[in-house]
C-alpha positions in Angstrom: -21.0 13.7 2.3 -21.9 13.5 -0.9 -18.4 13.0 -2.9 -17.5 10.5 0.5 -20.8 8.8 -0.9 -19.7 9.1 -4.5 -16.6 7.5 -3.6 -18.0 4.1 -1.3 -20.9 3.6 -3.8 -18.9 4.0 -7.6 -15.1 2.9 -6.5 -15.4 0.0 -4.6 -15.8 -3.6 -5.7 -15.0 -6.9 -3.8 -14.2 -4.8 -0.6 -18.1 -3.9 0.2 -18.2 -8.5 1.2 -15.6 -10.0 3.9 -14.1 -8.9 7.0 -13.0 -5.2 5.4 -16.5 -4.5 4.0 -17.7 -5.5 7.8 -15.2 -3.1 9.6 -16.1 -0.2 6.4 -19.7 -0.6 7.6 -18.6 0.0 11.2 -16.8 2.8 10.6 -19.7 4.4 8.2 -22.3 3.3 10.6 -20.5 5.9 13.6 -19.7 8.5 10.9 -23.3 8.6 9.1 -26.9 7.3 10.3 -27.7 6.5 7.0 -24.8 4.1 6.2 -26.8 1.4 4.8 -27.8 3.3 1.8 -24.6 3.8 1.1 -23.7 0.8 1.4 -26.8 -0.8 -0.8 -26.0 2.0 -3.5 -22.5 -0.1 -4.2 -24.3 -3.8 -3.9 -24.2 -4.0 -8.1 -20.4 -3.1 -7.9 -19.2 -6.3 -5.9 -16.9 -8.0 -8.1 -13.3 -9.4 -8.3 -11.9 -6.5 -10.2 -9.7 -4.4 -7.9 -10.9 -0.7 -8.1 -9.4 2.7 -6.7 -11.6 2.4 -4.0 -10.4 -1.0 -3.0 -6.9 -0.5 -2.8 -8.1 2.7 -1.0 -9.8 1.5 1.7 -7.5 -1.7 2.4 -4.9 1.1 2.5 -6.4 2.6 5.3 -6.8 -0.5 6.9 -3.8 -1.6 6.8 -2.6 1.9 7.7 -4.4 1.8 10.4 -2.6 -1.6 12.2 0.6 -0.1 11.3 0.3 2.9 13.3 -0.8 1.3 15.9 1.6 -1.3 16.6 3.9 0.3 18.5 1.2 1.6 20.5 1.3 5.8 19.7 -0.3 7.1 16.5 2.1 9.9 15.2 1.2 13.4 13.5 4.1 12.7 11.2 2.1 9.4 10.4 -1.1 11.1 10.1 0.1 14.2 7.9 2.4 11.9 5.2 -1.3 9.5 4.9 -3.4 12.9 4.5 -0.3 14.1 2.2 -0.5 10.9 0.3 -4.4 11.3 -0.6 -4.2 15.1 -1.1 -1.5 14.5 -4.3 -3.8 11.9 -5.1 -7.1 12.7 -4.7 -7.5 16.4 -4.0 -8.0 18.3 -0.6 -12.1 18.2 -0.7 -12.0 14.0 -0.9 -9.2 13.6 1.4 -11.2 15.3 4.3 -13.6 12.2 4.0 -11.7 9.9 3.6 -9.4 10.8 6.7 -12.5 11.0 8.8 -13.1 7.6 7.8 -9.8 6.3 8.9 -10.2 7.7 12.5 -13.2 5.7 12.6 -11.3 2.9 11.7 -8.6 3.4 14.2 -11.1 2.8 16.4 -12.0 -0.7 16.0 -9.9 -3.9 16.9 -9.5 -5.5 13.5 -8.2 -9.2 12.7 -5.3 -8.3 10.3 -4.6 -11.8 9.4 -8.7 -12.1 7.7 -7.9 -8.8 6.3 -4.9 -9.7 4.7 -5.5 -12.7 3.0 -9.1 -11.3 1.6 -6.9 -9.1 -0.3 -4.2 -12.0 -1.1 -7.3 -13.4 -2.9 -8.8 -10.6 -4.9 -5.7 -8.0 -5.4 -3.0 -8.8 -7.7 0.8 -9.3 -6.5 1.6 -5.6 -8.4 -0.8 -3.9 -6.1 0.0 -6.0 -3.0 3.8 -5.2 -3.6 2.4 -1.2 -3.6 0.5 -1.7 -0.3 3.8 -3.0 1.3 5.9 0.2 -0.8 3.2 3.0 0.9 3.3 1.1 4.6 6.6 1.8 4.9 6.4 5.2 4.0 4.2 6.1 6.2 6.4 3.8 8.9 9.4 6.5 7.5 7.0 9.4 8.0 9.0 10.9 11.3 12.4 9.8 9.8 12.7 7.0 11.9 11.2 3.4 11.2 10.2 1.8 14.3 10.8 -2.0 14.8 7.4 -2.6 16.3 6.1 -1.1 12.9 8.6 -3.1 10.6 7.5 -6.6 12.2 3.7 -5.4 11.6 4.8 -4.5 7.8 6.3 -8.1 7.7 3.7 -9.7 9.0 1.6 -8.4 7.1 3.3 -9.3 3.8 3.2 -12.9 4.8 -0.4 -13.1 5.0 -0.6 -11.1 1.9 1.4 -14.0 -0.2 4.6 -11.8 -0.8 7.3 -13.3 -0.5 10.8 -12.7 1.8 12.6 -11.3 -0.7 10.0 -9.3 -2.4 9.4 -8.0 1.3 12.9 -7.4 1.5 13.2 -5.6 -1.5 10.7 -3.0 -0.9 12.5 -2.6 2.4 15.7 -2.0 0.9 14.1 1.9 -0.9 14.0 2.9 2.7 17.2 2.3 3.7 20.7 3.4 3.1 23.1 1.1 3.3 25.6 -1.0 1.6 23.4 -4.3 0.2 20.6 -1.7 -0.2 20.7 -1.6 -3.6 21.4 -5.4 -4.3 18.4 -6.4 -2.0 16.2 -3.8 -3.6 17.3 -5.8 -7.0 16.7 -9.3 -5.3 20.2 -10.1 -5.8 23.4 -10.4 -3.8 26.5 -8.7 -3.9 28.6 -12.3 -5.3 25.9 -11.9 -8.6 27.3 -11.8 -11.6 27.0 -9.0 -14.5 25.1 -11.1 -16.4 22.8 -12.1 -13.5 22.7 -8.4 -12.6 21.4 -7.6 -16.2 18.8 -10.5 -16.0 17.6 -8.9 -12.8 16.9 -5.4 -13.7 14.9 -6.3 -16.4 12.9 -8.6 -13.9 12.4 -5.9 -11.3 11.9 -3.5 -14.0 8.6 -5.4 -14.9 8.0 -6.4 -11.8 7.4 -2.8 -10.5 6.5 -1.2 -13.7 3.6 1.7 -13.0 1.8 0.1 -16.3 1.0 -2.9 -13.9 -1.3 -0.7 -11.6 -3.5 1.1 -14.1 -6.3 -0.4 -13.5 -6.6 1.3 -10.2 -6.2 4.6 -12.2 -4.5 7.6 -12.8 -4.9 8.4 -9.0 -2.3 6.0 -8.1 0.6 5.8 -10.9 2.4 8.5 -9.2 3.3 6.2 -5.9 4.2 3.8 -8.7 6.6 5.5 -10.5 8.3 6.3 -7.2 8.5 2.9 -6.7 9.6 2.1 -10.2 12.7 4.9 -9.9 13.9 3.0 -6.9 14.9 0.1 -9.1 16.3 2.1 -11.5 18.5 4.3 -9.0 19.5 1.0 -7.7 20.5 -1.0 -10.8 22.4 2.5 -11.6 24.2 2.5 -8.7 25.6 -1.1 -8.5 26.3 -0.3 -12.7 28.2 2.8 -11.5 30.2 0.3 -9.0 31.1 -1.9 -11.3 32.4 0.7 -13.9 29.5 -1.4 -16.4 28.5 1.3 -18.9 
């Protein structure tokens, strides 16, 4: 209880005010009887800065609808989120935090107020790394199911990201032929020049340097992210015999 204390009092910032700090109080309140001081032990950290903590706990949030939509919550979903916040976290913090997401599965939450409260206080880097770990998780059992894509989509729209930044984090997922141009933002009638221009776009655009200020904790599901548009600039470069 203590670290799970540590962890809602020290890392979270704008996310103890809104609709998520209202269903995080829920889900506290059925997990602990004293959930108030905890939550009065993080009053000083309100702020716009997005911390660990708050792309942690919209994670699970969002998480949390995902699974959900098509109507079955999978162990294969379950065991690649626990997976996630064991590499990232450790095994003891994990525990807590996965506790607190099955208290969040429990509640009927209004993803569109959700959404845009972290359109307004979470940069388009981090929101674009949201959208990159939802669909892991949608991946988890090898298959992504279409119920679960339309809730990932949705929830980009609300977020402020854009159809073909959705579309491009969509692309790392799949296999196929435009995979690597969609991941790239580009079609297949672009130019060598335009491809150039593009890479160097994307390769800012998803660079793990963008998310330090949520911490070390989090650059590895960066760089994952980041190797994507690498792979797929090398690919299309590899196509076109560029060297």
């Amino acid at each position: 209880m203590a670290k799970f204390g540590k962890w809602i009092g020290g890392g979270l910032g704008w996310t103890f005010g809104g609709p998520i700090g209202a269903i995080l109080g829920f889900a506290i309140g059925s997990m602990f009887d004293n959930a108030k001081v905890i939550q009065t032990q993080g009053g000083s950290a309100y702020g716009s800065q997005t911390r660990a903590g708050d792309f942690g706990v919209s994670l699970l949030i969002l998480s949390a609808a995902v699974m959900k939509a098509d109507g079955k919550v999978l162990k294969s979903e379950l065991n690649y989120l626990k997976q996630f916040f064991t590499q990232q976290f450790g095994a003891a913090d994990t525990a807590e935090k996965m506790r607190l997401f099955k208290e969040i599965l429990k509640q009927q939450v209004d993803i569109q107020q959700v959404c845009i409260q972290i359109r307004d206080h979470m940069t388009l880097h981090s929101r674009l790394q949201l959208i990159h770990f939802l669909f892991g998780i949608s991946k988890a059992d090898g298959h992504v199911d279409k119920s679960e894509v339309n809730q990932i989509e949705l929830i980009a729209k609300y977020m402020g990201i854009g159809a073909s930044e959705f579309l491009s984090i969509k692309a790392m997922f799949y296999k196929d032929a435009n995979a690597a141009y969609q991941i790239l933002e580009l079609n297949e009638n672009s130019s060598d020049t335009e491809l150039k221009k593009a890479y160097r776009k994307m390769a800012v655009k998803y660079h793990p340097d963008k998310l330090t200020h949520l911490g070390p904790e989090f650059q590895k599901a960066a760089k994952e992210k980041f190797q994507k548009v690498n792979e797929a600039y090398e690919t299309i470069k590899k196509e076109r015999n560029i060297r």
